[in-house]
C-alpha positions as CSV (number, residue, x, y, z in Angstrom):
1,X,-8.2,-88.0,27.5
2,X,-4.5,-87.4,28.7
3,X,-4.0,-88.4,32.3
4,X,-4.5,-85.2,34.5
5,X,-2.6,-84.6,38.0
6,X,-4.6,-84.6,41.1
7,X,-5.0,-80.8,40.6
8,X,-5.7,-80.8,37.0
9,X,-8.4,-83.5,37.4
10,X,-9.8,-81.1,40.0
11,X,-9.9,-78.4,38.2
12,X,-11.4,-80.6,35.5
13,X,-14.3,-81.1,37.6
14,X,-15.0,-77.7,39.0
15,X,-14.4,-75.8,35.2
16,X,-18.2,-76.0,34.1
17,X,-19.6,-74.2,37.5
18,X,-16.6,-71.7,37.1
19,X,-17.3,-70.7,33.5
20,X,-21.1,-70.6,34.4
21,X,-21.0,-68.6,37.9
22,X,-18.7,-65.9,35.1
23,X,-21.3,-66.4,32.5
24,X,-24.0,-65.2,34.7
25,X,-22.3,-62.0,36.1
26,X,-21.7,-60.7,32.3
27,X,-23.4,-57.8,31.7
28,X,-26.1,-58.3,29.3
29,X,-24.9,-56.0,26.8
30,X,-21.8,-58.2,26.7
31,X,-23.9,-61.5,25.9
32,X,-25.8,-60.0,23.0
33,X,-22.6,-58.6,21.6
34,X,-21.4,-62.0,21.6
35,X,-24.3,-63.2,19.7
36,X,-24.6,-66.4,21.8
37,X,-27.0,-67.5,24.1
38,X,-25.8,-68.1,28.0
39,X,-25.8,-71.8,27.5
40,X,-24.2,-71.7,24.0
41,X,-21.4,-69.5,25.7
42,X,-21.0,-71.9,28.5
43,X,-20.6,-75.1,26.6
44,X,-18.0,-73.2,24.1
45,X,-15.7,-71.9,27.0
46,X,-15.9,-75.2,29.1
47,X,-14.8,-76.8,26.0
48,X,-11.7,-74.2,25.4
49,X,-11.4,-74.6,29.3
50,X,-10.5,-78.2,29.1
51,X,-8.5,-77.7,26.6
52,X,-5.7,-75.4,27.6
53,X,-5.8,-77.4,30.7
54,X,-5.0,-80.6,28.8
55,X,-2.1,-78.5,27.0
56,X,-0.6,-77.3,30.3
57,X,-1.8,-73.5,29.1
58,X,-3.2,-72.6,32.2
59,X,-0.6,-74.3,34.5
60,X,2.4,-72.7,32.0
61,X,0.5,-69.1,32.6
62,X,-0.3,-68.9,35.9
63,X,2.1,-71.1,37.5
64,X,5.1,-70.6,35.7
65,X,4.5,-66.8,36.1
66,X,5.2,-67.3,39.4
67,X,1.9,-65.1,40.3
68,X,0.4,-67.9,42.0
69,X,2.3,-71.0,44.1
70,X,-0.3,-73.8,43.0
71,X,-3.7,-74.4,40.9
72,X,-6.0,-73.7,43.6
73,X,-9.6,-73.3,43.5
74,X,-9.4,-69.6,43.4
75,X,-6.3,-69.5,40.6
76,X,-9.1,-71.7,38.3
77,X,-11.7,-69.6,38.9
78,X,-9.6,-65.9,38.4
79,X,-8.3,-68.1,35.0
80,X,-11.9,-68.2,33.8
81,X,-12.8,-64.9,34.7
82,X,-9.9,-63.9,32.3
83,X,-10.8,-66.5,29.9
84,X,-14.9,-65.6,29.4
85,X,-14.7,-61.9,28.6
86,X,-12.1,-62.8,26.2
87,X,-13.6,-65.0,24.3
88,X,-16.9,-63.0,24.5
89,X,-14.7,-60.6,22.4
90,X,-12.6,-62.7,19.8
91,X,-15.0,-66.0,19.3
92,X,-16.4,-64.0,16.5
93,X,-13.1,-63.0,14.9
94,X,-11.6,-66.5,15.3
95,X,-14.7,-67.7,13.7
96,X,-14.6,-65.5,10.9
97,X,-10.7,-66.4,9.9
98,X,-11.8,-69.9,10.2
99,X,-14.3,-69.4,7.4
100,X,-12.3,-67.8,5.7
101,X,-14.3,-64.3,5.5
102,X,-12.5,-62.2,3.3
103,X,-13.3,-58.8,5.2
104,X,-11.4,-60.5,8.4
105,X,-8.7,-61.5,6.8
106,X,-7.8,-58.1,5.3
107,X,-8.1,-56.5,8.5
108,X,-6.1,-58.9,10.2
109,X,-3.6,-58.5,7.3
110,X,-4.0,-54.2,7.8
111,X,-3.3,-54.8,11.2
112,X,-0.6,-57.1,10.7
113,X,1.6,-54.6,7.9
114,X,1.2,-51.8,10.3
115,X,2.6,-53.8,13.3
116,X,5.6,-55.3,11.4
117,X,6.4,-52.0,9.9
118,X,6.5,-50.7,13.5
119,X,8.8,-53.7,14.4
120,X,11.3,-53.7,11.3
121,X,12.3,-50.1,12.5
122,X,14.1,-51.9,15.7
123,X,16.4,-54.1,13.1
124,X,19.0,-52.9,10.0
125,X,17.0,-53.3,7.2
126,X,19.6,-51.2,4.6
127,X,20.3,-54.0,3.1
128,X,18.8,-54.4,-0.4
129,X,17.9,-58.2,-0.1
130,X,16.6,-57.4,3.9
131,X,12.5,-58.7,3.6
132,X,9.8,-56.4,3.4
133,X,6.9,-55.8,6.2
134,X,4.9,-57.6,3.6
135,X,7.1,-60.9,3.1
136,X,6.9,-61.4,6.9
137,X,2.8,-61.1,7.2
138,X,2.9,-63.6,4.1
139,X,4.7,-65.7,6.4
140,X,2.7,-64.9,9.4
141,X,-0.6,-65.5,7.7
142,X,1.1,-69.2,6.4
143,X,1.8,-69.6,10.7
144,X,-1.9,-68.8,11.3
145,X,-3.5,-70.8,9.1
146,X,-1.7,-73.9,10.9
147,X,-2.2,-72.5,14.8
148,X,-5.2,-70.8,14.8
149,X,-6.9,-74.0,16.2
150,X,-4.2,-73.4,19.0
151,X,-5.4,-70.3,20.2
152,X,-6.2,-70.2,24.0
153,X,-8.6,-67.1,24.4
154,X,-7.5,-66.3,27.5
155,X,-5.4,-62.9,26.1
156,X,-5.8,-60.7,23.6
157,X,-5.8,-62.0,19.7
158,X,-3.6,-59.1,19.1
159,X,-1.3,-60.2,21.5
160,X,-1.4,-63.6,20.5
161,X,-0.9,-62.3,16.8
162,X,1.9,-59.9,18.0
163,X,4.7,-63.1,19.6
164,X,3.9,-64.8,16.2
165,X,5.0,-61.8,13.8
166,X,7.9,-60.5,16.4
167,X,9.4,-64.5,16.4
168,X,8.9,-65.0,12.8
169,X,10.8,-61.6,12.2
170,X,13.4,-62.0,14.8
171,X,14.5,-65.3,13.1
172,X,14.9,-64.4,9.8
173,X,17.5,-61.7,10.5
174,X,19.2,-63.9,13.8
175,X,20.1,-66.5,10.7
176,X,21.9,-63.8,9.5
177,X,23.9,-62.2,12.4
178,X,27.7,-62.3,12.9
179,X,29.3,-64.9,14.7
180,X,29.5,-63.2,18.2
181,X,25.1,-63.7,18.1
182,X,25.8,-67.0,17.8
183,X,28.1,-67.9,21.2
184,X,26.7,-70.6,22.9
185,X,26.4,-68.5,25.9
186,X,24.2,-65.9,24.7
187,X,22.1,-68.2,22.7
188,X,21.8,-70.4,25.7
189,X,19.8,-68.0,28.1
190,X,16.7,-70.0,28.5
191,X,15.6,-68.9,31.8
192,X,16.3,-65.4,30.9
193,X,11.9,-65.2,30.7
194,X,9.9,-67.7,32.4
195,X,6.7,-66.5,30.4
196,X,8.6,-67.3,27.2
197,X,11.5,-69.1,28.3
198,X,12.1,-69.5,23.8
199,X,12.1,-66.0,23.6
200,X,15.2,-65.0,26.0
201,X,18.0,-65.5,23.8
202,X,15.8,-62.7,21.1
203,X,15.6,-60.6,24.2
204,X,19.5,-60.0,25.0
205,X,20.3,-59.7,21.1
206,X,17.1,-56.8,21.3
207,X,19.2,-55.4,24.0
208,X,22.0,-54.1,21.9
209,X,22.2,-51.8,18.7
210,X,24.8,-53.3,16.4
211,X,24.5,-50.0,14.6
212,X,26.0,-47.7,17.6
213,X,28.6,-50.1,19.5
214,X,31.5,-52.3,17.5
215,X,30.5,-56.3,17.3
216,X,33.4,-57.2,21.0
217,X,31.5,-54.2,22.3
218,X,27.8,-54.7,21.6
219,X,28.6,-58.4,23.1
220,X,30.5,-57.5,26.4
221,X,27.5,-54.8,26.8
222,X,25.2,-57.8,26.1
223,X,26.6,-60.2,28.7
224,X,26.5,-57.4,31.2
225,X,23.1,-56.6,31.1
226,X,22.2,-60.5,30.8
227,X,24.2,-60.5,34.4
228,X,21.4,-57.7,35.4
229,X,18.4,-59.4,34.0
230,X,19.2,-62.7,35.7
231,X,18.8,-60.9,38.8
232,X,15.3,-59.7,37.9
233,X,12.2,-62.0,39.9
234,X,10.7,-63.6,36.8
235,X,7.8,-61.2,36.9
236,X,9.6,-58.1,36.3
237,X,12.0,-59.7,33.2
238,X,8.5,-60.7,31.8
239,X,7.2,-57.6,31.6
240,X,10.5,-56.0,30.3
241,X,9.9,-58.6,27.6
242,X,6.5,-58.1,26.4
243,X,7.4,-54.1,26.9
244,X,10.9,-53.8,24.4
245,X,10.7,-56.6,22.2
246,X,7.0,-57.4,21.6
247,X,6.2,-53.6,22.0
248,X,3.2,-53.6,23.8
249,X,1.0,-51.5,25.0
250,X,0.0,-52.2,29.3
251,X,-2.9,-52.7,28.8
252,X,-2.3,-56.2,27.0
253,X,0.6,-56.8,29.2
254,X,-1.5,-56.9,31.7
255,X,-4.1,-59.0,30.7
256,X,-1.2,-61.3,29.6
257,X,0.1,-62.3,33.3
258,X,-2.5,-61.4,35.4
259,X,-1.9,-58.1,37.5
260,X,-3.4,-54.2,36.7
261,X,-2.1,-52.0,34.4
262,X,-0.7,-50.2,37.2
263,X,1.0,-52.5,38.4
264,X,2.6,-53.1,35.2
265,X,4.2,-49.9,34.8
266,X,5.6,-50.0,38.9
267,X,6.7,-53.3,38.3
268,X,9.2,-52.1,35.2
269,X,10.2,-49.2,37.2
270,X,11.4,-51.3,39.7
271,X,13.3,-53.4,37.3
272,X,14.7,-50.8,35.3
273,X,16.0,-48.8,38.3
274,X,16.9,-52.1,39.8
275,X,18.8,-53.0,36.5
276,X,21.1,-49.3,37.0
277,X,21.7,-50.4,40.2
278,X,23.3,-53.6,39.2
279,X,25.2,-52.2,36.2
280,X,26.7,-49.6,38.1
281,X,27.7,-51.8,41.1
282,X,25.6,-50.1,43.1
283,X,24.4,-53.4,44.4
């Protein structure tokens, strides 16, 4: 096993009474809809447990979200209680993909074509050669086959799903953009989104239609509002992020970095009118 930190080894330690203490207050329509037994459950999720703490998952999402200033006890055990209901609900699914189930895999690919159709409306796909919806889930379902052992359970499969399509489409047309979407300092933004730091540069290019403002215009628009979104705590430009370039929906936001739907929608009103502010010098 990789050599833990102090605080990793701890929460090493305390994972198995975590996972069971959240095991036991399921609802018992939950555990029969998960078609495992309360021990069965328990072993599976310590084992994903121990896992994404080996990767760094849990210290990358709720650390670097800057939702909690250390891996306490009580940021292990609200982890898990994220971590257990979700894989009550996706275990099954995973599993089925894994086998290879054909019914699965044409829902996932269903689901897949509707969402990259919905995301192909955001870029300029005139262009004759410019790849179908299609060409990208091809691609996507390549991606999945090789990381679906990667996936951490502790947010929705969609969502999961949903960074994998948008940064497999977002790359294919970046390779093709003019020279202005490839200056150094745009491209170099890599605090722009602590929750996906790889994901900022994608972000400011998002920003801008290419089809309403000329190329020294869409660039001096996108430097200005990188200026704005700098300013943004971390917390806010994440759920700007997940909310214009992934597309979606609060509810998985939410469940994404920690916090209530609610709060979801306060904390980009406050960015967005916070982002006005900035642009128009108002602070």
């Amino acid at each position: 096993m990789t050599a833990l930190s102090p605080e990793d080894a701890r929460g090493w330690t305390i994972m198995p009474e975590l996972v069971e203490r959240q095991v036991r207050l399921l609802p018992a329509s939950v555990l029969e809809q998960s078609g495992l037994s309360a021990d069965m459950l328990i072993e599976r999720v310590v084992a994903v447990g121990h896992r994404n703490l080996v990767s760094g998952r849990i210290r990358r999402v709720m650390v670097q979200s800057k939702l909690y200033p250390s891996l306490s006890e009580g940021v292990y055990e609200r982890y898990v209680a994220r971590l257990v209901p979700c894989y009550c609900e996706e275990h099954q699914r995973i599993a089925g993909l894994e086998r290879g189930e054909e019914e699965v895999w044409q829902q996932t690919l269903a689901w897949l074509l509707r969402r990259a159709a919905q995301m192909l409306r955001h870029w300029d796909t005139s262009d004759a050669s410019a790849p179908a919806a299609e060409d990208f889930v091809q691609e996507v379902c390549a991606t999945l086959h090789d990381k679906l052992g990667q996936y951490a359970f502790d947010a929705a499969f969609d969502a999961w799903l949903t960074r994998i399509l948008h940064s497999t489409i977002a790359s294919r047309f970046m390779r093709s953009r003019d020279i202005l979407d490839r200056r150094s300092d745009i491209g170099s933004l890599t605090q722009l989104a602590r929750y996906d730091p790889s994901q900022a540069a994608r972000f400011v290019r998002w920003l801008a239609d290419p089809k309403q403002v000329s190329r020294f215009e869409q660039a001096e628009v996108r430097l200005m509002l990188v200026d704005a979104l700098r300013q943004l705590p971390p917390i806010q430009q994440t759920i700007l992020l997940h909310t214009y370039v992934y597309d979606l929906p609060d509810a998985q936001i939410s469940s994404l970095i920690g916090t209530s739907v609610g709060n979801v929608a306060q904390l980009r009103f406050r960015a967005l009118r916070r982002m006005r502010r900035i642009i128009l010098g108002a602070e």
